[in-house]
C-alpha atoms as a printed R data frame, in Angstrom:
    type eleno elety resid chain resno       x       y       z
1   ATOM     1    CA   UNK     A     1 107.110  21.426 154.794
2   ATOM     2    CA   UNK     A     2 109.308  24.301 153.732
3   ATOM     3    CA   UNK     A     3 106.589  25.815 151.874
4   ATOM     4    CA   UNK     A     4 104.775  26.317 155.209
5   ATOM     5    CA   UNK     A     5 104.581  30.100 156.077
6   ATOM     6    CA   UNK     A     6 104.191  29.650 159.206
7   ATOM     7    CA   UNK     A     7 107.253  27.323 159.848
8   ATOM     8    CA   UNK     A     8 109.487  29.555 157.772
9   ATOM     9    CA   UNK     A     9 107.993  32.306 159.735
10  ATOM    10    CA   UNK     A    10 109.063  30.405 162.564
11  ATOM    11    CA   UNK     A    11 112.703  29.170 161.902
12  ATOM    12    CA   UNK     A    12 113.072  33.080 160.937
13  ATOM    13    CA   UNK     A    13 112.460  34.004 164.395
14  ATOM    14    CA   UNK     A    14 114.854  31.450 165.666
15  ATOM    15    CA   UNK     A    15 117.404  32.730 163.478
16  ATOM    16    CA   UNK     A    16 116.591  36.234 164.540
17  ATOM    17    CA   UNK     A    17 116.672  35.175 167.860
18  ATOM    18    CA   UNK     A    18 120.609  33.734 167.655
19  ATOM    19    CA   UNK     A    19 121.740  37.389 166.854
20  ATOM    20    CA   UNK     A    20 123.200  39.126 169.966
21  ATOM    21    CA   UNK     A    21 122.879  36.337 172.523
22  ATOM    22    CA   UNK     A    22 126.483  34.757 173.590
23  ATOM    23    CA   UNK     A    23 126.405  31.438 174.764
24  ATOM    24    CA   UNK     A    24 129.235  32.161 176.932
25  ATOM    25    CA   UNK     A    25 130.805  29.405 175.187
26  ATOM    26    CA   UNK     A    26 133.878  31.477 173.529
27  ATOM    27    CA   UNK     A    27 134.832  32.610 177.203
28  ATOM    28    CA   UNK     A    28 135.351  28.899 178.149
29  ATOM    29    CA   UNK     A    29 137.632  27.787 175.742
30  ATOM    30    CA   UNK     A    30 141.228  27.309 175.836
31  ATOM    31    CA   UNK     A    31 143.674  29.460 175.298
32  ATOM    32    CA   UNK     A    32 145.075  27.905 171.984
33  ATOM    33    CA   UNK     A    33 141.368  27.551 170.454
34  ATOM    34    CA   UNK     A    34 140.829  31.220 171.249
35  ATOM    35    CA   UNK     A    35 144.164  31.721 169.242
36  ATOM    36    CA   UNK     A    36 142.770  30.095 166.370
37  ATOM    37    CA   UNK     A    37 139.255  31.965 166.517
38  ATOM    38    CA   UNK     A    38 141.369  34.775 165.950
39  ATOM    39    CA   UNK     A    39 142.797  33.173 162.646
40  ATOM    40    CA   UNK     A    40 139.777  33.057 161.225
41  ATOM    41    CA   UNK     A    41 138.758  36.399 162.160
42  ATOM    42    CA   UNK     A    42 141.916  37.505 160.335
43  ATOM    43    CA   UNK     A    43 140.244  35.863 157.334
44  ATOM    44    CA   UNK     A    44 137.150  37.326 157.634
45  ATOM    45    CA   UNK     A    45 138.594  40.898 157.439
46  ATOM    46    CA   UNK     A    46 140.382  39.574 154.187
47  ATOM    47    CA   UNK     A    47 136.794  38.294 152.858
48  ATOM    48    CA   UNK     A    48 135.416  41.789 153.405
49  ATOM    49    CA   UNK     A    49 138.115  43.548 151.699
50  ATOM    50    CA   UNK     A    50 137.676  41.532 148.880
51  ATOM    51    CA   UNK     A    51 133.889  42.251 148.987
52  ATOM    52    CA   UNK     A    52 134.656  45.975 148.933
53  ATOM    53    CA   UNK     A    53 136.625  44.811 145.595
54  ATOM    54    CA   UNK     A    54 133.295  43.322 144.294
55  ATOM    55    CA   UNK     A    55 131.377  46.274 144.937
56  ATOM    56    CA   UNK     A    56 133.585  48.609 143.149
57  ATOM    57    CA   UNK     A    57 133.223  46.523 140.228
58  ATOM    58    CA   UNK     A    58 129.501  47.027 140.393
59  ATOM    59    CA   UNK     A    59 130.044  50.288 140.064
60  ATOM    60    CA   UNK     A    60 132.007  50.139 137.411
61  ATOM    61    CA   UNK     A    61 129.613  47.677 135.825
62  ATOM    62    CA   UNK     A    62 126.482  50.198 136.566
63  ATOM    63    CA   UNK     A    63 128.652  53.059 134.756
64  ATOM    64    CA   UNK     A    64 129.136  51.135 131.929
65  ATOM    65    CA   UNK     A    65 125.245  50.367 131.212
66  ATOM    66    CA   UNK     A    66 124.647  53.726 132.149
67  ATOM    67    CA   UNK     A    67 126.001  55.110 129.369
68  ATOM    68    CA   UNK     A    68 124.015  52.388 127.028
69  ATOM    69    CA   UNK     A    69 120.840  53.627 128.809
70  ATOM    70    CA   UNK     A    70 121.602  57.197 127.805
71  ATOM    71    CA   UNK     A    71 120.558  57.745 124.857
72  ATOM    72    CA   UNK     A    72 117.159  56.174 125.652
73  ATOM    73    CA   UNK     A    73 116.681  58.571 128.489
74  ATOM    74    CA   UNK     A    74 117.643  61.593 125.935
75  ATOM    75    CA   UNK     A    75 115.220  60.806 124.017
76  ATOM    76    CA   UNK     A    76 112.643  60.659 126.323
77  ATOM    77    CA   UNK     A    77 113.389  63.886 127.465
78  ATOM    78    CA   UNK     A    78 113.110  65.247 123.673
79  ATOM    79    CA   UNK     A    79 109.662  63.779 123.778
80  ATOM    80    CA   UNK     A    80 108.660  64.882 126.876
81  ATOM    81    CA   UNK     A    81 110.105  68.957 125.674
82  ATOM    82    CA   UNK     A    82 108.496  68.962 122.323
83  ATOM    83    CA   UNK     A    83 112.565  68.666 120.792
84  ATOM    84    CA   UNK     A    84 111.137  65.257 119.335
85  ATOM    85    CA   UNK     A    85 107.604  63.940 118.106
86  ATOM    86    CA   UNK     A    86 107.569  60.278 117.794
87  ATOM    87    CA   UNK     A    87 106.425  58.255 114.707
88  ATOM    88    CA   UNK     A    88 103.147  56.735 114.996
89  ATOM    89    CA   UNK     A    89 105.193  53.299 114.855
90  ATOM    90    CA   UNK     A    90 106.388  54.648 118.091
91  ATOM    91    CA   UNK     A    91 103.554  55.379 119.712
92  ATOM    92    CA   UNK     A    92 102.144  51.910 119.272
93  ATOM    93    CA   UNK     A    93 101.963  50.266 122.489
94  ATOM    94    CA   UNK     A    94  99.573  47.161 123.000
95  ATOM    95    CA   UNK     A    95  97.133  47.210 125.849
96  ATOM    96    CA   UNK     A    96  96.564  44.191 128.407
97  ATOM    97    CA   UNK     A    97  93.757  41.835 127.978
98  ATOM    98    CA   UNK     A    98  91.459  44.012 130.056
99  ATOM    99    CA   UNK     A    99  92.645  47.334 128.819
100 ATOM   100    CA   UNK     A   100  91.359  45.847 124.964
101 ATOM   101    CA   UNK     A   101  88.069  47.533 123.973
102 ATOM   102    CA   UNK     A   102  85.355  46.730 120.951
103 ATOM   103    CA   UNK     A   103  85.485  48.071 118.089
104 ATOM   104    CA   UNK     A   104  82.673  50.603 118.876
105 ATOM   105    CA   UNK     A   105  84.247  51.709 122.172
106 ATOM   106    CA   UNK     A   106  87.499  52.365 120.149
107 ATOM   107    CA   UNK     A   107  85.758  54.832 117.976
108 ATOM   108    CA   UNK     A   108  83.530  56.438 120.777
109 ATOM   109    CA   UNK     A   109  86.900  56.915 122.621
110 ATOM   110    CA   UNK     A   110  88.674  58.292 119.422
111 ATOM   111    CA   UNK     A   111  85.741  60.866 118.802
112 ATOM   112    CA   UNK     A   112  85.648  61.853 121.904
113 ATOM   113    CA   UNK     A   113  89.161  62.318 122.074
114 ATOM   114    CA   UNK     A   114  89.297  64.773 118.889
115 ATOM   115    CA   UNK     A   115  86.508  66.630 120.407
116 ATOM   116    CA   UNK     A   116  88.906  67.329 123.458
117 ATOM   117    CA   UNK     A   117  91.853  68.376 121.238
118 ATOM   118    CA   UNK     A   118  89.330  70.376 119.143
119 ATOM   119    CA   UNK     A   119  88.625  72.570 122.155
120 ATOM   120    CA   UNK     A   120  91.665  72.896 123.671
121 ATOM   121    CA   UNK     A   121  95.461  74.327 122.224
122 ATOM   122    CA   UNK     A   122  97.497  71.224 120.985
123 ATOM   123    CA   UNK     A   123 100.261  70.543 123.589
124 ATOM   124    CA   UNK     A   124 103.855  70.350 123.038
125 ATOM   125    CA   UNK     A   125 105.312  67.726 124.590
126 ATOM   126    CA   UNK     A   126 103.957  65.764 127.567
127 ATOM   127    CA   UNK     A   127 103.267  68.930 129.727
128 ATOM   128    CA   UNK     A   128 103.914  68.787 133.338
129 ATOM   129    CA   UNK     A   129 106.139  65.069 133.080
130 ATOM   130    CA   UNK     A   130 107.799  65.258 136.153
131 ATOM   131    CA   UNK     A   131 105.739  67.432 138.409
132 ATOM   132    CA   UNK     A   132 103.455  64.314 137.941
133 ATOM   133    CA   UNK     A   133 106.090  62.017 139.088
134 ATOM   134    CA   UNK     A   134 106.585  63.900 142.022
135 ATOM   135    CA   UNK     A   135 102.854  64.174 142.948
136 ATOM   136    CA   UNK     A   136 102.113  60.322 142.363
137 ATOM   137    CA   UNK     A   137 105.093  59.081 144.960
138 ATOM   138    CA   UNK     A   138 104.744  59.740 148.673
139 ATOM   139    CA   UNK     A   139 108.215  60.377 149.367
140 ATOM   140    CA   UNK     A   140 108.335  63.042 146.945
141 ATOM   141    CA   UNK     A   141 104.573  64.540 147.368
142 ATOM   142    CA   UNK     A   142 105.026  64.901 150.910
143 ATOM   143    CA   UNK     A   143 108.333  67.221 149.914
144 ATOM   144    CA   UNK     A   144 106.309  69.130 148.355
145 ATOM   145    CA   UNK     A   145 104.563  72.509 148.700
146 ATOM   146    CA   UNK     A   146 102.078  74.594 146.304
147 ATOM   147    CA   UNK     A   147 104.390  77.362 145.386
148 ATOM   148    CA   UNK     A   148 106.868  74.778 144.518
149 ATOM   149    CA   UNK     A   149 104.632  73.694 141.539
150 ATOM   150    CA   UNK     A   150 104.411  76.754 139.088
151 ATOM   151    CA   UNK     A   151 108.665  75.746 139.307
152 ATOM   152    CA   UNK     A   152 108.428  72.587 139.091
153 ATOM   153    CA   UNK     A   153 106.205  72.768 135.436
154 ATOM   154    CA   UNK     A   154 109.930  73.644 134.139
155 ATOM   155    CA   UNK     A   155 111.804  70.595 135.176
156 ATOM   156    CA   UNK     A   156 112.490  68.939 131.751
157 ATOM   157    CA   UNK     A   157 114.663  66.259 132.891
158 ATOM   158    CA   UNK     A   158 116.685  64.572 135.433
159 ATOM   159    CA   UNK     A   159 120.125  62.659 134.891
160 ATOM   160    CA   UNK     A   160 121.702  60.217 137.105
161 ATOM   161    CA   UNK     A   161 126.029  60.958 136.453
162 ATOM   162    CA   UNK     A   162 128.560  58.632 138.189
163 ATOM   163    CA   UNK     A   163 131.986  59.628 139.198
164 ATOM   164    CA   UNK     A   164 134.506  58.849 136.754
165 ATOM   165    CA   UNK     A   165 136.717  55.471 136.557
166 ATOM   166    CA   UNK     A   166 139.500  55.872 138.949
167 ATOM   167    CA   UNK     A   167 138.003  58.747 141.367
168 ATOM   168    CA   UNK     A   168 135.968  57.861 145.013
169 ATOM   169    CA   UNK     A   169 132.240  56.363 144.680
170 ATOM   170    CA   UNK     A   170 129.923  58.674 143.948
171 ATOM   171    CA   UNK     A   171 127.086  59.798 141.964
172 ATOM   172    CA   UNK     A   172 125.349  63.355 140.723
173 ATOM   173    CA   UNK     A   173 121.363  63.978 140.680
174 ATOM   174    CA   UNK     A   174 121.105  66.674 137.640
175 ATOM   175    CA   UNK     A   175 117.937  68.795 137.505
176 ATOM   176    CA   UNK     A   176 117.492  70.094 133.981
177 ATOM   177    CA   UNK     A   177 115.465  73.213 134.182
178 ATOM   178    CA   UNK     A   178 113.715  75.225 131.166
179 ATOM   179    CA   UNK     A   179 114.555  79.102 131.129
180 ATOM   180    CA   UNK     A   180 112.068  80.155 134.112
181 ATOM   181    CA   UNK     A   181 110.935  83.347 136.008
182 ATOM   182    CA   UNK     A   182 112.076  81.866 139.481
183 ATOM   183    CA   UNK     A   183 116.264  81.577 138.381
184 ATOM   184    CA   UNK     A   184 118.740  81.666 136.380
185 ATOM   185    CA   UNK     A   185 120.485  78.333 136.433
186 ATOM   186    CA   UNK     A   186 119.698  75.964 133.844
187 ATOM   187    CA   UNK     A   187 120.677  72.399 135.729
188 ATOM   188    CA   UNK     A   188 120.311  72.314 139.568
189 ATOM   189    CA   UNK     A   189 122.923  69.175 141.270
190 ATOM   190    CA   UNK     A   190 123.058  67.133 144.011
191 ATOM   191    CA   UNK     A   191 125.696  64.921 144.491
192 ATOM   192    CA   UNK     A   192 125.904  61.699 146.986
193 ATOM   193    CA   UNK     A   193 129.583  60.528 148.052
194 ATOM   194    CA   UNK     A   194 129.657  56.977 148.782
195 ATOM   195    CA   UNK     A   195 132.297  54.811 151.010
196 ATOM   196    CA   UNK     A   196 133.105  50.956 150.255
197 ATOM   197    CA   UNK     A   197 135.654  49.802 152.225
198 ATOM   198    CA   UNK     A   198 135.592  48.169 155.501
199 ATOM   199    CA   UNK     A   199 136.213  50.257 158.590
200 ATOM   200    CA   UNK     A   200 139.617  49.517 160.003
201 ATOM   201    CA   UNK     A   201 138.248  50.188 163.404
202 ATOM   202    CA   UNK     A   202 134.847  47.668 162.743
203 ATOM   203    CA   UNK     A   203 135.705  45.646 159.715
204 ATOM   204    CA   UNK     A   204 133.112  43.471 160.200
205 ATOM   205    CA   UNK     A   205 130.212  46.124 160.153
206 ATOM   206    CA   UNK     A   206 131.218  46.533 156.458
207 ATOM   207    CA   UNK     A   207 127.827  45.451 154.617
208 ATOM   208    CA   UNK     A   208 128.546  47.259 151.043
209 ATOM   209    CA   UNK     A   209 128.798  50.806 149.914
210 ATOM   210    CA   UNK     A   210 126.804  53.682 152.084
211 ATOM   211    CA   UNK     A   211 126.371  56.867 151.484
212 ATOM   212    CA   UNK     A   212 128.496  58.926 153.906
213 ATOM   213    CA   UNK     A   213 127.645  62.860 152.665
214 ATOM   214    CA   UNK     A   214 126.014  64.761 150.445
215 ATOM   215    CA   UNK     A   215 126.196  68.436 148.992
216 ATOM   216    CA   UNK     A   216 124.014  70.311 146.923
217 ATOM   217    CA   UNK     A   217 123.996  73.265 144.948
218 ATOM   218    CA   UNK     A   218 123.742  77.704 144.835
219 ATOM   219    CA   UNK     A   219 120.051  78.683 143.867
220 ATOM   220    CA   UNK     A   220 120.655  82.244 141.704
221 ATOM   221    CA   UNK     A   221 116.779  82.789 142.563
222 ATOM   222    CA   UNK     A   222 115.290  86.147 141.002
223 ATOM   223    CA   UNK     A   223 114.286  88.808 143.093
224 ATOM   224    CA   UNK     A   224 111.233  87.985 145.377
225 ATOM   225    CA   UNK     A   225 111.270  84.237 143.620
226 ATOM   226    CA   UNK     A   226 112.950  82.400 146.222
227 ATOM   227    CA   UNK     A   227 110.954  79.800 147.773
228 ATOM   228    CA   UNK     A   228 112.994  78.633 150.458
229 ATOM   229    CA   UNK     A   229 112.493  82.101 152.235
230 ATOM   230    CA   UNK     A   230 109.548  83.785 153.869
231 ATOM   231    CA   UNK     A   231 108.748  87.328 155.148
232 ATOM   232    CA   UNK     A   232 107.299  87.408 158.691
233 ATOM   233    CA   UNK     A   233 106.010  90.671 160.449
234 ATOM   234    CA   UNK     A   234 106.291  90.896 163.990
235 ATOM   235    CA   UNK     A   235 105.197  93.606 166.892
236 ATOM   236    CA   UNK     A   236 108.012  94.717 168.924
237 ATOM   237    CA   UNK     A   237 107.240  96.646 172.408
238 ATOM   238    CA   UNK     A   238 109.470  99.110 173.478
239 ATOM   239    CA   UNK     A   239 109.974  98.131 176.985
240 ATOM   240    CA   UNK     A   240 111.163 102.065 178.345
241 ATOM   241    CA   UNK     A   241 108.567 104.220 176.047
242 ATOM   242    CA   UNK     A   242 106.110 101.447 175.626
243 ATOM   243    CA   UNK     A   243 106.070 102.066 171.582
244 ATOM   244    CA   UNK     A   244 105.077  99.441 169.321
245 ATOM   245    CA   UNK     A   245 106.774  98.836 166.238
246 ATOM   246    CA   UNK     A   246 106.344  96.038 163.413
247 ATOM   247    CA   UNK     A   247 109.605  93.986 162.321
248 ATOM   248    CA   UNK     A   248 110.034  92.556 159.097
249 ATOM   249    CA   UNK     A   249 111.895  89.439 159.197
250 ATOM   250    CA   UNK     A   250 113.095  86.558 156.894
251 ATOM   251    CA   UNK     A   251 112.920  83.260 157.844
252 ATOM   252    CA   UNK     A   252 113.366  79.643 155.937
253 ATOM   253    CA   UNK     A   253 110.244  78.605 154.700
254 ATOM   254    CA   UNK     A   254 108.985  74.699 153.650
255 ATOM   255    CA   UNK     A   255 110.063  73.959 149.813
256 ATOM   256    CA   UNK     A   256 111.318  70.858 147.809
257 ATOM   257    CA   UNK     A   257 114.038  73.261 146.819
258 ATOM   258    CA   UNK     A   258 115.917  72.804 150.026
259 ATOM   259    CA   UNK     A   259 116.537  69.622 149.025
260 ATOM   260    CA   UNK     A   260 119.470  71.620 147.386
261 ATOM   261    CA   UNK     A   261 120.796  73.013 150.686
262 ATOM   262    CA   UNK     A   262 121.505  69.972 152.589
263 ATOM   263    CA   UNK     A   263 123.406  70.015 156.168
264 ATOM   264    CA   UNK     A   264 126.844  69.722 156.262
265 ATOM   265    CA   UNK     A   265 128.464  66.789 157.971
266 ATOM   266    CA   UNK     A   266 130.921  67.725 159.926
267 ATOM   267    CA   UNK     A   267 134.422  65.992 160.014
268 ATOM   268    CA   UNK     A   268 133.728  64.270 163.397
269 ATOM   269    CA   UNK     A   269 130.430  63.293 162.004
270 ATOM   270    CA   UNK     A   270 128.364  64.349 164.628
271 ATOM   271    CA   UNK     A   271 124.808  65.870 164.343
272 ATOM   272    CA   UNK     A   272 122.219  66.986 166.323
273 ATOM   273    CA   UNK     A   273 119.393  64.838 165.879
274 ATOM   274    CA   UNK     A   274 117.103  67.109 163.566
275 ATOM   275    CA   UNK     A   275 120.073  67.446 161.190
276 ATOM   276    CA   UNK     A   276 120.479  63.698 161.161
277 ATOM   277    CA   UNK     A   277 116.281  62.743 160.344
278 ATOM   278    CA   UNK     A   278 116.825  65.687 157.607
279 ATOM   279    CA   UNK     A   279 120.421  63.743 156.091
280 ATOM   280    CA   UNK     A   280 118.498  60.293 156.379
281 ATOM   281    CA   UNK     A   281 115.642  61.255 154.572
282 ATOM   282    CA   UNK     A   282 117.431  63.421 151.919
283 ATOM   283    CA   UNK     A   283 120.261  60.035 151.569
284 ATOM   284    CA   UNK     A   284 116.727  57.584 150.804
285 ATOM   285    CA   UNK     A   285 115.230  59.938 148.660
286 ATOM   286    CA   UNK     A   286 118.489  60.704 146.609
287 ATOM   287    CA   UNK     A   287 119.140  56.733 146.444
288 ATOM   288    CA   UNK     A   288 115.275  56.270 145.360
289 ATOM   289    CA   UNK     A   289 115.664  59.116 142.541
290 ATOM   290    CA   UNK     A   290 118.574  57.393 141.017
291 ATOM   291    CA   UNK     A   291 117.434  53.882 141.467
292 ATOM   292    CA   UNK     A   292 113.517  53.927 140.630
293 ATOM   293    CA   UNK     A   293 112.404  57.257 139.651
294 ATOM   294    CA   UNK     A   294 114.933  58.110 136.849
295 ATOM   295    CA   UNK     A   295 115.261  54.865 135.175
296 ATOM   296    CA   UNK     A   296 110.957  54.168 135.538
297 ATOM   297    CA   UNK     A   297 110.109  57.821 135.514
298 ATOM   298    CA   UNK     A   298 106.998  56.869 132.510
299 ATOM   299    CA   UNK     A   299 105.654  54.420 134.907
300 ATOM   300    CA   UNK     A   300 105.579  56.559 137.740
301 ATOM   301    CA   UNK     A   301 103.604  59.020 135.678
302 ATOM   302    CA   UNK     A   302 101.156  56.550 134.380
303 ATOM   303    CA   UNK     A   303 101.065  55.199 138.081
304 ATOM   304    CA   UNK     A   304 101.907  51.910 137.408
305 ATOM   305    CA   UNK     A   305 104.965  51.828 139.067
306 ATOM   306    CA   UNK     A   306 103.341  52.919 141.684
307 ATOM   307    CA   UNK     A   307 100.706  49.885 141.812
308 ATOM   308    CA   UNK     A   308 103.867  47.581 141.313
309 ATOM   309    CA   UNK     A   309 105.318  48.712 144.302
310 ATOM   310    CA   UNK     A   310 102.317  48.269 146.390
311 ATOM   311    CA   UNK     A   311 102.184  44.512 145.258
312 ATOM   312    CA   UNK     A   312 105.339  44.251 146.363
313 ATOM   313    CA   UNK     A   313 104.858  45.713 149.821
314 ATOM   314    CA   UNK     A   314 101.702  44.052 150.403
315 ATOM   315    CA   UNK     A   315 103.710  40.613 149.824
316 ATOM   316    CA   UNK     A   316 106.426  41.258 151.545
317 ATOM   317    CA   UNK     A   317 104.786  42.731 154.724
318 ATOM   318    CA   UNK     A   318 101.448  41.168 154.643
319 ATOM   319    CA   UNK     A   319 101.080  38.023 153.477
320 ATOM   320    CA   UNK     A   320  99.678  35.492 156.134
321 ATOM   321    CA   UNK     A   321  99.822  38.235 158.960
322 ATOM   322    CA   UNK     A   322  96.352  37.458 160.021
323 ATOM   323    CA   UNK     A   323  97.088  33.477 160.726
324 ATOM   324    CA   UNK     A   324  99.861  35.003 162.712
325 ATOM   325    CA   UNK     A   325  98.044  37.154 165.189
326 ATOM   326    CA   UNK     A   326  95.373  34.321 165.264
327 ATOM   327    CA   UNK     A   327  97.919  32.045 166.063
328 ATOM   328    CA   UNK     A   328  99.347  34.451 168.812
329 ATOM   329    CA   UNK     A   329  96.253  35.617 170.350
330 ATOM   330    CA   UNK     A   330  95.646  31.502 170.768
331 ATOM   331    CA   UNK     A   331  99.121  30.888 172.344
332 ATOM   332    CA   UNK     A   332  98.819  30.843 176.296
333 ATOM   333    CA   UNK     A   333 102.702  32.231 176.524
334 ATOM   334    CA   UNK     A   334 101.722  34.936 174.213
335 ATOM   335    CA   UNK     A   335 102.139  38.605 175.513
336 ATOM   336    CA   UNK     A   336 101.208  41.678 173.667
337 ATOM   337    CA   UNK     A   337 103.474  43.675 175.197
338 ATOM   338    CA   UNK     A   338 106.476  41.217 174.136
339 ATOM   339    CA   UNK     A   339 105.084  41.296 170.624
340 ATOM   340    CA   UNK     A   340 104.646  45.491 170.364
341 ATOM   341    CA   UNK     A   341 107.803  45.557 171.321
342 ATOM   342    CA   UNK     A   342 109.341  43.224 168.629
343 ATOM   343    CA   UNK     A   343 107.524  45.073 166.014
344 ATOM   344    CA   UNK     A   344 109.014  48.771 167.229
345 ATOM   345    CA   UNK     A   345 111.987  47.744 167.650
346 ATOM   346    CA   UNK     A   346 111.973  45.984 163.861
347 ATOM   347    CA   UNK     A   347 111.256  49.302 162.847
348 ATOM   348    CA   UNK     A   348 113.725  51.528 165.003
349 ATOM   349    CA   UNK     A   349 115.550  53.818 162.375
350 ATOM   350    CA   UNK     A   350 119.571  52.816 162.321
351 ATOM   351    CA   UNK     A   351 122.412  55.542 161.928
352 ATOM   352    CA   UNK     A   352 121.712  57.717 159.651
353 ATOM   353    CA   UNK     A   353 125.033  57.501 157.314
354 ATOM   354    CA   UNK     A   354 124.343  53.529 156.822
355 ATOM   355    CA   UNK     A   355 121.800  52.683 154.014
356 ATOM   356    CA   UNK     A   356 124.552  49.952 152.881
357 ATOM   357    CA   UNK     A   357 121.839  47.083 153.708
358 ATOM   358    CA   UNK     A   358 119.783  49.157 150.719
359 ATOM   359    CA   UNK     A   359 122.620  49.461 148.310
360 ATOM   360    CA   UNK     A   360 123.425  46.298 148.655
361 ATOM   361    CA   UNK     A   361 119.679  44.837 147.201
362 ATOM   362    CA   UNK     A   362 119.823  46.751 144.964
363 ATOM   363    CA   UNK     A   363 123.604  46.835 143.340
364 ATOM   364    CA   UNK     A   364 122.418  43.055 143.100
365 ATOM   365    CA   UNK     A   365 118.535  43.204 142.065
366 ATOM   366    CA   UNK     A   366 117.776  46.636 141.383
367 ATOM   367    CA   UNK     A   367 114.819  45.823 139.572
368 ATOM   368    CA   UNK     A   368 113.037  43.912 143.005
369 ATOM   369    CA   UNK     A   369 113.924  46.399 144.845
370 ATOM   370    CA   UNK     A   370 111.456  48.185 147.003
371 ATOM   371    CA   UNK     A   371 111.891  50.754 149.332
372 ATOM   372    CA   UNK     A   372 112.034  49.717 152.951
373 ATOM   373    CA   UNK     A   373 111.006  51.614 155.762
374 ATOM   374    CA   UNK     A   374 113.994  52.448 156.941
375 ATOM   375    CA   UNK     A   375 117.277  53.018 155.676
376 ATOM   376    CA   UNK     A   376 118.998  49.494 156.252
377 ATOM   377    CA   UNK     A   377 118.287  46.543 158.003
């Protein structure tokens, strides 16, 4: 029976359906039960303290394989820059079943591969690495804009750094750059602060670490190379003499590279609500660099990664949905309306500062972990 989808679907909705509805019961009881209820409330704000414990352990855990992962990573970057050309040994890799060819396919394909490197310059490296990351996921593509591209061919690398043993959560997005025409720095950082502890005032919202801020970096652009800015002209009537005149004027312009000028959060931590969509998305797409792209950035180039995390999605989110609706449309309480507004709500964005829900998968399970919709449950 419990391999039913449709009954799991359905105890799932009566679970969902005990959140936020008080029987009234806890009013009723007695004075001295009450007392007690708050006993074990006391305990629960002990239990999440000691889960803030755990998660700082985590962290402490994911610094110290970090570091074993390093050298890997380093070395992929040497191959990707031309520093390093592997050993044929290396470059062995055995294709899936279907991938396997004949014999004479194998040589067409290796002839007509030489004929290719005949008639083009042999490239160093694996040119244009992570511009094709960026390209082949959504949440990056859609950052991006065609003049950031000629900059983007220089990116050689980027490192995930945590915040040293002892000091508050946090961790540092490092863009390694190649000496460029657009500016002068060499490594471009964002860093992402991070709270776990339970809030004295709502100890029981604690859910594991969230981001809380972010702050990014000074771009020395060259002259005329910065991105981020655009030159408008506009016409100006004098309203006495009735003159026209044109005005030159600089304004922001769409670029990835703004991704290095977040907004600042102020100390009461309110923010209009344009600056809080912009900190949401910038917290996910920080948290997906660190966690998927920089650890898998070869299979997001490839695109397999990418195919992975559409299998994942499409089980997650659409398996059986059609008996659903079928069995909906053939229920006579059923009501659309009741339904559309289920599913909006189920998708209604949450504060912006709490992508804890997100964390926490993937402190646990990083390697299941694909990106939701929104920022936490």
């Amino acid at each position: 029976m419990m391999q039913n989808p449709q009954i799991l679907a359905a105890l799932q909705e009566r679970l969902d359906g005990l959140n936020g509805s008080p029987s009234g019961y806890i009013e009723s009881l007695p004075k001295v039960v009450k007392r007690r209820v708050n006993a074990l409330k006391n305990l629960q704000v002990k239990c999440a303290h000691i889960e803030a414990k755990f998660y700082e352990e985590v962290h402490e855990l994911e610094r110290k394989y970090a570091a074993l992962y390093q050298p890997l990573f380093d070395k992929r970057s040497d191959i990707v820059k031309a520093a390093y050309e592997p050993t044929d040994e290396e470059c062995e890799w055995k294709a899936d079943e279907e991938e396997e060819l004949t014999e004479e396919m194998k040589e067409k394909a290796k002839l007509e591969e030489e004929k290719k490197d005949e008639e083009k310059e042999d490239p160093k490296g694996i040119p244009e690495f992570w511009l094709t990351v960026f390209k082949n996921v959504d949440l990056l593509s859609d950052m991006l804009q065609e003049h950031d591209e000629p900059i983007l061919k220089h990116l050689q690398d980027i490192k995930v750094k945590f915040s040293d043993p002892g000091q508050p959560m946090s961790f540092t997005l490092e863009f390694h750059f190649e000496p460029n025409d657009f500016f002068t720095n060499t490594v471009l950082t964002k860093t992402y602060k991070m709270r776990s502890e339970p809030d004295e005032n709502d100890p029981f919202s604690f859910d594991g670490p969230e981001i809380i801020c972010c702050t990014g970096c000074t771009i020395d652009w060259t002259k005329g190379k910065n991105v981020t800015l655009k030159t408008i002209k506009k016409k100006q009537k004098h309203k006495g003499r009735g003159t026209v005149r044109t005005v030159t004027k600089t304004v922001p312009n769409d670029s990835f590279f703004n991704f290095f000028t977040p907004p600042e959060v102020p100390e009461n931590g309110e923010l209009d609500e344009d600056s809080e969509a912009v900190l949401a998305a910038d917290f996910e797409i920080g948290h997906f660099i660190r966690e998927r792209i920089v650890p898998r950035a070869v299979l997001y180039f490839t695109g397999e990664a990418i195919e992975d995390d559409d299998d994942d999605v499409s089980n997650k989110h659409g398996h059986n949905e059609g008996e659903e609706e079928a069995d909906e449309e053939n229920d006579p309480d059923y009501d659309p309306k009741v339904r559309s507004q289920t599913h909006t709500d189920a998708h209604t964005s949450p504060p912006f500062v709490k992508i804890s829900g997100v964390l926490r998968e993937t402190l646990l399970s990083s390697s299941q972990l694909c990106w939701p919709t929104t920022l936490s449950p």
